[in-house]
PDB file of N, CA, C and O in Angstrom:
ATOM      1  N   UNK A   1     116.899 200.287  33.360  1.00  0.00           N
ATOM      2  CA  UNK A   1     116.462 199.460  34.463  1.00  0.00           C
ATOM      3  C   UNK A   1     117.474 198.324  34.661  1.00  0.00           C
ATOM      4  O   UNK A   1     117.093 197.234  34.234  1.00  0.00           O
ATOM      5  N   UNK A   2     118.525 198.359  35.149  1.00  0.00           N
ATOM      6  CA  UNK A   2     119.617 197.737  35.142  1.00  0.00           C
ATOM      7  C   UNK A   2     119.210 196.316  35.962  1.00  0.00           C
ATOM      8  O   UNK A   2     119.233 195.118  35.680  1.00  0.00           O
ATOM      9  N   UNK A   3     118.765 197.249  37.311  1.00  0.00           N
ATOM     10  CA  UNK A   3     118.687 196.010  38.445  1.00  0.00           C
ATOM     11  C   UNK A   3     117.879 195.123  37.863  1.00  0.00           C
ATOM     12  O   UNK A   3     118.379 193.998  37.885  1.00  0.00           O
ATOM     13  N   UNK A   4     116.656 195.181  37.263  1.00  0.00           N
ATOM     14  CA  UNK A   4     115.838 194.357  36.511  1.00  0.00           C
ATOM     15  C   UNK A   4     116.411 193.408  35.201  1.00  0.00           C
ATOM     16  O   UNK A   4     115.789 192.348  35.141  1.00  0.00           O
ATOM     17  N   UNK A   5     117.165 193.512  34.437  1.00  0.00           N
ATOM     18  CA  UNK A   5     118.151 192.931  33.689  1.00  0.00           C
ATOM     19  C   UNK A   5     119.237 192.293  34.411  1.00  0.00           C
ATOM     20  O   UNK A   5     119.966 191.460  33.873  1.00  0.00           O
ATOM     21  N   UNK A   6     119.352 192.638  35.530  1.00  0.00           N
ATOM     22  CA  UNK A   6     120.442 191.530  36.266  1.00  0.00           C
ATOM     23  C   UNK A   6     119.528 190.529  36.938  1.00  0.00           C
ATOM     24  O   UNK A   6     119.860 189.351  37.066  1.00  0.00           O
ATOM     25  N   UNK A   7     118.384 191.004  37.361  1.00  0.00           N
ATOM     26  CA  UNK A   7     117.894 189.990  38.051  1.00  0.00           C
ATOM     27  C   UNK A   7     117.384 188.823  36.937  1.00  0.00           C
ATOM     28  O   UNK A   7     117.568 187.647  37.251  1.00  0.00           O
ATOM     29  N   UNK A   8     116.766 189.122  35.681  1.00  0.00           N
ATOM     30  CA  UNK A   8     116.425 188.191  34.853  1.00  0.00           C
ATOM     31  C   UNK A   8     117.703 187.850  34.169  1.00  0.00           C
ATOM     32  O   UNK A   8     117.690 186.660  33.852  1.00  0.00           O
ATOM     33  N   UNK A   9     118.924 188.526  33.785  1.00  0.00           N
ATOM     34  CA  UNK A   9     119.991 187.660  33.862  1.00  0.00           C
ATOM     35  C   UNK A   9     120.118 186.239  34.839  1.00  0.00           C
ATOM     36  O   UNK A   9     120.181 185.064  34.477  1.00  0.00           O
ATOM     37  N   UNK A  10     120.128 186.771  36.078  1.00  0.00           N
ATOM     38  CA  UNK A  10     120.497 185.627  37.239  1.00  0.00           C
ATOM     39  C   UNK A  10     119.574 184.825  36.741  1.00  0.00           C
ATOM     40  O   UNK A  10     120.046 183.813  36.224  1.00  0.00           O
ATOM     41  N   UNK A  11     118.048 184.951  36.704  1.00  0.00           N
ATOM     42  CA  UNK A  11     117.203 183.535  36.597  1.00  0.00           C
ATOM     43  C   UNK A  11     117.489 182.788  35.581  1.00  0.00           C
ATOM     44  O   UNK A  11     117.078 181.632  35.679  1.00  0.00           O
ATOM     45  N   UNK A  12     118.388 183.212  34.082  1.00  0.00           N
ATOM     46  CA  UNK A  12     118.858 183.096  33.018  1.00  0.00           C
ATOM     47  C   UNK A  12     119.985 181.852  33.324  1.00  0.00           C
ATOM     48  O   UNK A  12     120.055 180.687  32.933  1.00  0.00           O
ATOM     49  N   UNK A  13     120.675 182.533  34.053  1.00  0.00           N
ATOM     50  CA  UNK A  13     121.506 181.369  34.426  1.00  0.00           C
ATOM     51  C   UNK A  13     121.408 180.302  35.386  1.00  0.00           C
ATOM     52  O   UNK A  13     121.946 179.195  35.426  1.00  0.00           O
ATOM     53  N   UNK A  14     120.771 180.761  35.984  1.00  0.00           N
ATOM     54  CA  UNK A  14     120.047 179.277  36.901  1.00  0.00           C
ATOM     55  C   UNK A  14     119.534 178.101  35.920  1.00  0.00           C
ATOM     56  O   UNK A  14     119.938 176.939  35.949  1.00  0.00           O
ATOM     57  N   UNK A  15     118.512 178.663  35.001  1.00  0.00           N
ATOM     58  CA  UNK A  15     118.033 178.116  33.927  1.00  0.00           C
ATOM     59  C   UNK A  15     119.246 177.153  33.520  1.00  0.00           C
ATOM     60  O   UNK A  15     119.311 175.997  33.938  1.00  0.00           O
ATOM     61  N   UNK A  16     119.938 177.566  32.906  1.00  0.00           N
ATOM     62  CA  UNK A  16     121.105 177.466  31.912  1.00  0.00           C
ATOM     63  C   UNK A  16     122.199 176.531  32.500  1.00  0.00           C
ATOM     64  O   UNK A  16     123.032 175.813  31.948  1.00  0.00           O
ATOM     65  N   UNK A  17     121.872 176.821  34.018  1.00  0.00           N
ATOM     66  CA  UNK A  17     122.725 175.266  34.786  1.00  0.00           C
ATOM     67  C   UNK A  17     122.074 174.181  34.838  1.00  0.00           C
ATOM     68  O   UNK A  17     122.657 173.150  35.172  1.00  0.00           O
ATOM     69  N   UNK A  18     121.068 174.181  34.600  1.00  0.00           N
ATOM     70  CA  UNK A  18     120.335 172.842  34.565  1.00  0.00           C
ATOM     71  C   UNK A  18     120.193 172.217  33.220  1.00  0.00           C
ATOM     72  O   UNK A  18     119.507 171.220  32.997  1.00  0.00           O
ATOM     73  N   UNK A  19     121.029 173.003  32.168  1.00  0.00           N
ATOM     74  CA  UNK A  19     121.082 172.457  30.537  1.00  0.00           C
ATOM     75  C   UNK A  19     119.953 173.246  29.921  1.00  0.00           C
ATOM     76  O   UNK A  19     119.789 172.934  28.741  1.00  0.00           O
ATOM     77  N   UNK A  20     119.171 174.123  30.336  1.00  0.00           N
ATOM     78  CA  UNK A  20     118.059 174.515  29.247  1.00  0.00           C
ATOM     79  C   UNK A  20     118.471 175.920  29.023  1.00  0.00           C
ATOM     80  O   UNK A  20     119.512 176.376  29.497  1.00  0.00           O
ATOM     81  N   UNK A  21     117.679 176.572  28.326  1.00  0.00           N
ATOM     82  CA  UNK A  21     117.588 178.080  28.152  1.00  0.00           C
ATOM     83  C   UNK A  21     116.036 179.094  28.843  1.00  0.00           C
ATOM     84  O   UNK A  21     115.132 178.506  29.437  1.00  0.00           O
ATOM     85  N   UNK A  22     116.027 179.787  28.736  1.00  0.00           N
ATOM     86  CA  UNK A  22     115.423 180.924  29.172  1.00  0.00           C
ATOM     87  C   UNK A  22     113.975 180.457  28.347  1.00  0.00           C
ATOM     88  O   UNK A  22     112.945 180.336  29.010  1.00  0.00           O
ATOM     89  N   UNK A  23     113.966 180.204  26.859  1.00  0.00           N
ATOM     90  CA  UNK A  23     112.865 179.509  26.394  1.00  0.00           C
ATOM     91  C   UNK A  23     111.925 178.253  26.921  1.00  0.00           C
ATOM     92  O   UNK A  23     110.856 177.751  26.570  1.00  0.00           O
ATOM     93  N   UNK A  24     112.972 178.006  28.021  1.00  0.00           N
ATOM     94  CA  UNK A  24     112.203 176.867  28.485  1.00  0.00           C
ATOM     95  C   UNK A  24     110.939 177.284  29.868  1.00  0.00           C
ATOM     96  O   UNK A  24     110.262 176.478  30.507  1.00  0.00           O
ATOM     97  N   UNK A  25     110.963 178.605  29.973  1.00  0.00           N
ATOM     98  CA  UNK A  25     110.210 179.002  30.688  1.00  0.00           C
ATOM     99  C   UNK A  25     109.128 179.069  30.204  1.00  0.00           C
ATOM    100  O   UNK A  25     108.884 179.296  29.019  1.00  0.00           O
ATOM    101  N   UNK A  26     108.043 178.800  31.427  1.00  0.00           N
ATOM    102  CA  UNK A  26     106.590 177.996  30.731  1.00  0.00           C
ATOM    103  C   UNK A  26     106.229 178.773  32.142  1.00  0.00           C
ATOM    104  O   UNK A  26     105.448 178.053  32.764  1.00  0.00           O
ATOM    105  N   UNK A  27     106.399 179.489  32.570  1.00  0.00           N
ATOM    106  CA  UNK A  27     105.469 180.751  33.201  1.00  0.00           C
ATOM    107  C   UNK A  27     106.178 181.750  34.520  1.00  0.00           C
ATOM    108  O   UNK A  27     106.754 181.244  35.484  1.00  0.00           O
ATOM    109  N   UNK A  28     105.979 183.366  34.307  1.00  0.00           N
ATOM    110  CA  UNK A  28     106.546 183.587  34.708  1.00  0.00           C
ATOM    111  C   UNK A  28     105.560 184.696  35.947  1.00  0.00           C
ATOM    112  O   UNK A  28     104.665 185.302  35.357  1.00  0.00           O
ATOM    113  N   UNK A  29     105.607 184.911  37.041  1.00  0.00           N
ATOM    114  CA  UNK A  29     104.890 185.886  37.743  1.00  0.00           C
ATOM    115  C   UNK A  29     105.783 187.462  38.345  1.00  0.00           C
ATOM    116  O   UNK A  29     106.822 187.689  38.964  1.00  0.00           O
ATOM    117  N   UNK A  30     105.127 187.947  37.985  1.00  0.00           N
ATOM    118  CA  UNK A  30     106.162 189.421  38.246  1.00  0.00           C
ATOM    119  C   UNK A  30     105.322 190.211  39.545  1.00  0.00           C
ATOM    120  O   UNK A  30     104.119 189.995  39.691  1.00  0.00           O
ATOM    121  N   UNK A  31     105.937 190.979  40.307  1.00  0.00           N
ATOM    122  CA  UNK A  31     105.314 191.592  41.422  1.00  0.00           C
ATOM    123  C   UNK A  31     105.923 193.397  40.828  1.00  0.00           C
ATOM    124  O   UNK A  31     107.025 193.845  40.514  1.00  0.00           O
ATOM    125  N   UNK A  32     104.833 193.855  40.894  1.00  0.00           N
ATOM    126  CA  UNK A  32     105.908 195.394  40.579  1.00  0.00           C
ATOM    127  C   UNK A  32     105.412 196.326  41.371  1.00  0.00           C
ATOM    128  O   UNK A  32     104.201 196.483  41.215  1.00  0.00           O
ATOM    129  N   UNK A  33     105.809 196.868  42.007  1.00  0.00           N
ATOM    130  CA  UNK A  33     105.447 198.206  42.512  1.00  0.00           C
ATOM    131  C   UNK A  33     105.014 199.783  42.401  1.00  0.00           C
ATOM    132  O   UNK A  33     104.672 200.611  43.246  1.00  0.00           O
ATOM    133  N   UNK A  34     105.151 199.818  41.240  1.00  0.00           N
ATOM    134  CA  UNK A  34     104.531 200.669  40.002  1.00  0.00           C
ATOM    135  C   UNK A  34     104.306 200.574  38.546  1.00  0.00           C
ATOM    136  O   UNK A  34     105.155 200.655  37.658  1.00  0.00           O
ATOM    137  N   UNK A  35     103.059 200.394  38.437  1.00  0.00           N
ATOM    138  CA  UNK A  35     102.448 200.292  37.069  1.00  0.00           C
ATOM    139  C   UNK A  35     103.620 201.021  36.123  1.00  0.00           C
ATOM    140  O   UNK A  35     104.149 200.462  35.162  1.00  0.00           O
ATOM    141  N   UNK A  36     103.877 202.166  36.509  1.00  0.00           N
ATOM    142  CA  UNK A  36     104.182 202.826  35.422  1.00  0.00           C
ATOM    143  C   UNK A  36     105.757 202.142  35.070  1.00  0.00           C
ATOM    144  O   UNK A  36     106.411 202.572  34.120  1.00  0.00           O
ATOM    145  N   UNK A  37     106.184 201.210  35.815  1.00  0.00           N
ATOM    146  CA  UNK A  37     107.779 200.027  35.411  1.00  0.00           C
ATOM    147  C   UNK A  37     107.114 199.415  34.407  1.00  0.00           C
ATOM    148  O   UNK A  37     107.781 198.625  33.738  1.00  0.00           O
ATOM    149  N   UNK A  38     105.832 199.588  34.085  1.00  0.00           N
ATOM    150  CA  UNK A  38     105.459 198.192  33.252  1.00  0.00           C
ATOM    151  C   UNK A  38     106.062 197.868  31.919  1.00  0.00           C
ATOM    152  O   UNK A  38     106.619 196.802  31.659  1.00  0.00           O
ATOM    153  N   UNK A  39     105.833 199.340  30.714  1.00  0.00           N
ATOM    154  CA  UNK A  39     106.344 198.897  29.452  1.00  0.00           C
ATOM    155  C   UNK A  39     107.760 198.929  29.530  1.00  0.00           C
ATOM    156  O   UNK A  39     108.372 198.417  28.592  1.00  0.00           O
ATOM    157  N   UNK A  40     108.468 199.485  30.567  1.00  0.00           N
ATOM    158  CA  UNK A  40     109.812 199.327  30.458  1.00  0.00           C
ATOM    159  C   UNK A  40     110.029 198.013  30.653  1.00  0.00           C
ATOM    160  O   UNK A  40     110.908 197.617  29.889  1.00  0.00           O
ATOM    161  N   UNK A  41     109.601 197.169  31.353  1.00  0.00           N
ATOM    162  CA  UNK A  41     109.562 196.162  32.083  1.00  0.00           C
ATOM    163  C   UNK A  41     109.302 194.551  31.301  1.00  0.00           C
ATOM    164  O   UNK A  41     109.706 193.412  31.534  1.00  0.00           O
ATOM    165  N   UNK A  42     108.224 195.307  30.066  1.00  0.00           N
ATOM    166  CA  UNK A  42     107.924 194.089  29.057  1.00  0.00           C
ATOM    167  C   UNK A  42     109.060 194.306  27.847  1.00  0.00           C
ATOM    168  O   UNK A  42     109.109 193.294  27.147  1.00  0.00           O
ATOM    169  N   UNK A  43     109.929 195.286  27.437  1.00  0.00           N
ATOM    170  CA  UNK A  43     111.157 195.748  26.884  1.00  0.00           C
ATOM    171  C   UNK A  43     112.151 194.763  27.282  1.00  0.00           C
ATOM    172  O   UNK A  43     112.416 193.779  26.591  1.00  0.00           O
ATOM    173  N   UNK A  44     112.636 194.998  28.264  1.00  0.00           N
ATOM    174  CA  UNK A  44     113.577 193.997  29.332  1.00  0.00           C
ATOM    175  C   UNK A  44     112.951 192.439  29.218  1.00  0.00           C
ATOM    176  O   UNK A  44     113.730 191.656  28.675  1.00  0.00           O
ATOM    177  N   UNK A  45     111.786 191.924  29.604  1.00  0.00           N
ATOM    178  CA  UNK A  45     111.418 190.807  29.716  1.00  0.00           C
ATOM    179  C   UNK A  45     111.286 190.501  28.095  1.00  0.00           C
ATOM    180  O   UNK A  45     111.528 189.304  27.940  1.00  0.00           O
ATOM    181  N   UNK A  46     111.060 190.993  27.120  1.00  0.00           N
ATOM    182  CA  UNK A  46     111.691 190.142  26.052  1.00  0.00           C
ATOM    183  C   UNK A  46     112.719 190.032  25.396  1.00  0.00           C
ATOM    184  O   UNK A  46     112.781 189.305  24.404  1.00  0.00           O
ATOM    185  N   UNK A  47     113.904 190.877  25.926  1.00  0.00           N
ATOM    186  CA  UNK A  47     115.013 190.343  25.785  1.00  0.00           C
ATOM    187  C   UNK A  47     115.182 188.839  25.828  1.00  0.00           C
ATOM    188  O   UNK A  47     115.677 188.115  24.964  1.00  0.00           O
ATOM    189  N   UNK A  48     114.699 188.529  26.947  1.00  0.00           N
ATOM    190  CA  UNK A  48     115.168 187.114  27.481  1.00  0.00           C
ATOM    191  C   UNK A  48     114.159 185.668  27.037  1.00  0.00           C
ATOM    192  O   UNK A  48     114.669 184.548  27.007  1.00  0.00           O
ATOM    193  N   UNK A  49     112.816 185.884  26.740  1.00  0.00           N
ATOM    194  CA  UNK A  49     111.946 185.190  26.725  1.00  0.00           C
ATOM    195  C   UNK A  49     111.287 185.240  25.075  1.00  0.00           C
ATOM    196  O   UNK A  49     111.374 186.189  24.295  1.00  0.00           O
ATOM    197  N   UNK A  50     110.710 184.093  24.870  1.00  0.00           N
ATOM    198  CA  UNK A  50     110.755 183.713  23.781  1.00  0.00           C
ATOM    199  C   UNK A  50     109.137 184.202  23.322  1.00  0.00           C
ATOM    200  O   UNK A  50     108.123 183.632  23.726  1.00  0.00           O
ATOM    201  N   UNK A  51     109.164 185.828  22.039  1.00  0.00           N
ATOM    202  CA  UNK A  51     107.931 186.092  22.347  1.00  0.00           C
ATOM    203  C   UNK A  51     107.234 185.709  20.987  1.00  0.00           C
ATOM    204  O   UNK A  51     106.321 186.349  20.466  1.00  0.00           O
ATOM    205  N   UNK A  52     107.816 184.558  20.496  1.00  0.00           N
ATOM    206  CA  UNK A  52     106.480 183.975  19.429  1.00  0.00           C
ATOM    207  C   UNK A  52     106.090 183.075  20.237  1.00  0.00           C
ATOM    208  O   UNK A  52     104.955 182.981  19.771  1.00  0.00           O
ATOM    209  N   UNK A  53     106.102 182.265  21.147  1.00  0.00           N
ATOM    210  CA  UNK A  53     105.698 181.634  21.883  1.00  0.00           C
ATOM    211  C   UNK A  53     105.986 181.913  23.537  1.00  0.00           C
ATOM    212  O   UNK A  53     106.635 181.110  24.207  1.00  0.00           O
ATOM    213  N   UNK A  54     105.219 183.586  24.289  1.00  0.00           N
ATOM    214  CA  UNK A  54     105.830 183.458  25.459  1.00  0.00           C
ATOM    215  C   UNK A  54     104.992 182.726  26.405  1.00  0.00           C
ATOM    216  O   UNK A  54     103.805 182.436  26.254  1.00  0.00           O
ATOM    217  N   UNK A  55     105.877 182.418  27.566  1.00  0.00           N
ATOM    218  CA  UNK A  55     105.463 182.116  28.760  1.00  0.00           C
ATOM    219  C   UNK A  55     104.469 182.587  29.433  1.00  0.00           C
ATOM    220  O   UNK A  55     104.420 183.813  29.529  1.00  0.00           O
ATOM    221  N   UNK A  56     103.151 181.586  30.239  1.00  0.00           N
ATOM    222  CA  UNK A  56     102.082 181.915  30.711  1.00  0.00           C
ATOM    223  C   UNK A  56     102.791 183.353  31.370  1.00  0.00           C
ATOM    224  O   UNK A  56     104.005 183.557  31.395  1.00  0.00           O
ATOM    225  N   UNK A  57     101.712 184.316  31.905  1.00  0.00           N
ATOM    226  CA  UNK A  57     102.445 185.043  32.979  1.00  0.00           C
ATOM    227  C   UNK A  57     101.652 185.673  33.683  1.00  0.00           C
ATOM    228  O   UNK A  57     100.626 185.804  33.015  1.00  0.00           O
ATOM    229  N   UNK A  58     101.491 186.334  35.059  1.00  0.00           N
ATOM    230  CA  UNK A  58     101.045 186.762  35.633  1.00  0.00           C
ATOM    231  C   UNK A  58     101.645 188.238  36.205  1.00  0.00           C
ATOM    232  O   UNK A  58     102.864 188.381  36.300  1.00  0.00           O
ATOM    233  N   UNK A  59     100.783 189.251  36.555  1.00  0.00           N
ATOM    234  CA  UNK A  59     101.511 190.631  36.879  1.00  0.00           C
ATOM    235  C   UNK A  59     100.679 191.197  37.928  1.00  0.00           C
ATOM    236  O   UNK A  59      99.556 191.688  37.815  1.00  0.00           O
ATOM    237  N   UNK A  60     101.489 191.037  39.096  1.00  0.00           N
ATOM    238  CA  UNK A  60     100.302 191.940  40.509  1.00  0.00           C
ATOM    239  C   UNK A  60     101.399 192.711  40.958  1.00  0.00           C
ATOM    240  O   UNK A  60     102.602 192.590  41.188  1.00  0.00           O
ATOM    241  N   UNK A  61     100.144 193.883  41.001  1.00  0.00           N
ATOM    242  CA  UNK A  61     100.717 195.036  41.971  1.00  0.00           C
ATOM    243  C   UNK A  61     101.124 195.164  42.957  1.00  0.00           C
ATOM    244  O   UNK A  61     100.367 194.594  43.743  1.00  0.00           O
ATOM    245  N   UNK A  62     102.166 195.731  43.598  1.00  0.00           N
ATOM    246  CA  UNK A  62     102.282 195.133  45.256  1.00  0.00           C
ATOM    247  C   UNK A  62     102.722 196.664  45.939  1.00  0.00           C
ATOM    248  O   UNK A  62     103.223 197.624  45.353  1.00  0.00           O
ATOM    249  N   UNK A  63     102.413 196.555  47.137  1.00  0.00           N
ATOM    250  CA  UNK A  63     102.635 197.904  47.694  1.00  0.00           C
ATOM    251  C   UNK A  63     104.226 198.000  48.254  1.00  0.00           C
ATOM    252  O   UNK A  63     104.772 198.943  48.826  1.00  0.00           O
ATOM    253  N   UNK A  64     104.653 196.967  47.961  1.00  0.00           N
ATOM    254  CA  UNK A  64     105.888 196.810  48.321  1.00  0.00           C
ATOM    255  C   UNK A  64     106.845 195.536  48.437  1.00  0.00           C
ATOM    256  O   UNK A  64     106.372 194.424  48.673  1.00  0.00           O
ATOM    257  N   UNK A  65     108.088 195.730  48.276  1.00  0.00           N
ATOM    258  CA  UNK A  65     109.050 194.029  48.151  1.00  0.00           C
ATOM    259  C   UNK A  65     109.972 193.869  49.802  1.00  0.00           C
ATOM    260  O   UNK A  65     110.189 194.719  50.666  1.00  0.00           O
ATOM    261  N   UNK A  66     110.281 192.659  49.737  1.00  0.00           N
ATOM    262  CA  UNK A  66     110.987 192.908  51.031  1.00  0.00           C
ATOM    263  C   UNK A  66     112.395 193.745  51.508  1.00  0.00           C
ATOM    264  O   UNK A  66     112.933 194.065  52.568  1.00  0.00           O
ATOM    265  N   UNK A  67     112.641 193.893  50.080  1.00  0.00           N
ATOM    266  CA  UNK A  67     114.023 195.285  50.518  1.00  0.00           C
ATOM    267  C   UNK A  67     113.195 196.675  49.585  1.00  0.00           C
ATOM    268  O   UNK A  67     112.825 196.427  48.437  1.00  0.00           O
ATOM    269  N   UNK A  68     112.957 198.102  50.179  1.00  0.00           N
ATOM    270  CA  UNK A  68     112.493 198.611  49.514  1.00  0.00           C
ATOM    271  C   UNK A  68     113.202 199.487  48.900  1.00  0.00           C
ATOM    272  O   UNK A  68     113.063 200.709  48.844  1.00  0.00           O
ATOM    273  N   UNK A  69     114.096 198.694  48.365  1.00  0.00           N
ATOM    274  CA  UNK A  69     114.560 199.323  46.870  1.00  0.00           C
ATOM    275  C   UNK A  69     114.269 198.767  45.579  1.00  0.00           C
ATOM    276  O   UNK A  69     114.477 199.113  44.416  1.00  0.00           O
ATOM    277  N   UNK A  70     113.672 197.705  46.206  1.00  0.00           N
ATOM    278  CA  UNK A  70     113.253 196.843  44.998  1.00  0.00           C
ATOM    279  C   UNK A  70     112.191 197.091  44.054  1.00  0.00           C
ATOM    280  O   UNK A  70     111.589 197.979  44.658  1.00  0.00           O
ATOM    281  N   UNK A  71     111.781 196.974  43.364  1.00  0.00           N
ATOM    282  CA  UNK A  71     111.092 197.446  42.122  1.00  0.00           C
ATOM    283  C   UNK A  71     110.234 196.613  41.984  1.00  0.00           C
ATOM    284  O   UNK A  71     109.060 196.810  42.296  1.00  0.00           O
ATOM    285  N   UNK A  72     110.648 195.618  41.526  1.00  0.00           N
ATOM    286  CA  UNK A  72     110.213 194.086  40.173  1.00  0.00           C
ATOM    287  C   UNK A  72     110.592 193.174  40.875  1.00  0.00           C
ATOM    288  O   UNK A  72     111.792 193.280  41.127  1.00  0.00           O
ATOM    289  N   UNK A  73     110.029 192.150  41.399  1.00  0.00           N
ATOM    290  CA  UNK A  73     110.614 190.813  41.476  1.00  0.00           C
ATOM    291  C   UNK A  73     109.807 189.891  40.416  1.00  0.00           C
ATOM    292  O   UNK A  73     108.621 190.081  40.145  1.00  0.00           O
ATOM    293  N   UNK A  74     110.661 188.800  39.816  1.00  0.00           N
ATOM    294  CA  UNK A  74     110.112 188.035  38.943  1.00  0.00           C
ATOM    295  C   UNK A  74     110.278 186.464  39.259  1.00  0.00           C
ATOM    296  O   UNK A  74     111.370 185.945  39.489  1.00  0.00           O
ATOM    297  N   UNK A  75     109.288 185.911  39.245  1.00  0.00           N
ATOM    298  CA  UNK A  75     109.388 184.325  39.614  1.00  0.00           C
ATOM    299  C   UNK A  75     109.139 183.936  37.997  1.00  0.00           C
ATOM    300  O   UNK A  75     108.350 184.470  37.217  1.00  0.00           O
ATOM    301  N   UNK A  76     110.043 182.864  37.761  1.00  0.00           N
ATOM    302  CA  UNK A  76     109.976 181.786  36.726  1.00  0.00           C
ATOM    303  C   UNK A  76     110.067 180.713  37.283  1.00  0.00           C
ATOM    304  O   UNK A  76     110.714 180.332  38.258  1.00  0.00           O
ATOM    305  N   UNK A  77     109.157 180.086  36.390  1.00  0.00           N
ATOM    306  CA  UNK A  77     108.900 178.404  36.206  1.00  0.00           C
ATOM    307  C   UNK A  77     109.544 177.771  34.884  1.00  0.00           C
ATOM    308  O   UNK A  77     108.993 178.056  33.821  1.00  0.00           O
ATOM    309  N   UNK A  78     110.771 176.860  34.861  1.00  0.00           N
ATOM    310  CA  UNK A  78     111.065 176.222  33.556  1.00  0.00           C
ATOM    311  C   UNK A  78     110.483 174.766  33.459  1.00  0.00           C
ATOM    312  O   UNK A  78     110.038 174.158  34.432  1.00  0.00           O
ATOM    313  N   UNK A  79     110.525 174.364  32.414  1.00  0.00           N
ATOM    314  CA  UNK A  79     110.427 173.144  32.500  1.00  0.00           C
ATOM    315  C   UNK A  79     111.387 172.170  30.433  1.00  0.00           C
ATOM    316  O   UNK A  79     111.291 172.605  29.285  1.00  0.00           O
ATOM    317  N   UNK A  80     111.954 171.192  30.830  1.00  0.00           N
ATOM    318  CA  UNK A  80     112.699 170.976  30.002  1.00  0.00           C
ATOM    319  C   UNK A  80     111.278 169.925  28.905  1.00  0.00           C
ATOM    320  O   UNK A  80     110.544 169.080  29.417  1.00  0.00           O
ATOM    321  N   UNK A  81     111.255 170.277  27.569  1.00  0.00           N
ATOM    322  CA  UNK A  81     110.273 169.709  26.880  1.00  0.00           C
ATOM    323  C   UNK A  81     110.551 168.499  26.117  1.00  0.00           C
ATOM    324  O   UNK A  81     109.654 167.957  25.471  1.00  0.00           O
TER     325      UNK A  81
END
């Protein structure tokens, strides 16, 4: 799931310009378009996120993203502690 690892790359570094890390995410909401992306999907998302302590999170189904090639979109919230 490449595109999905680049995209939480990118939020990675957004993060990471503002001085924090990816741990500093304190909640994240995912939109997916098929259930069945899911365990691949929590594989990928802890790469990046800190899972002895992860981020609130939320996961809705959606019948679709605004480019439909899209899969997964993921919103994060950081906050510096």
């Amino acid at each position: 799931m490449i595109p999905l690892l680049l995209r939480l790359f990118g939020c990675s570094r957004i993060v990471e310009a503002v001085g924090l890390t990816f741990d500093a995410a304190v909640r994240l909401t995912v939109f997916i378009t098929e259930l069945s992306y899911l365990a691949e999907f929590r594989v990928v998302r802890d790469e990046f996120v800190n899972t002895v302590t992860p981020p609130a999170s939320s996961l809705v189904q959606v019948s679709g993203l605004v480019r439909p090639e899209w899969l997964i979109e993921v919103e994060a919230i950081a906050a510096a502690r």
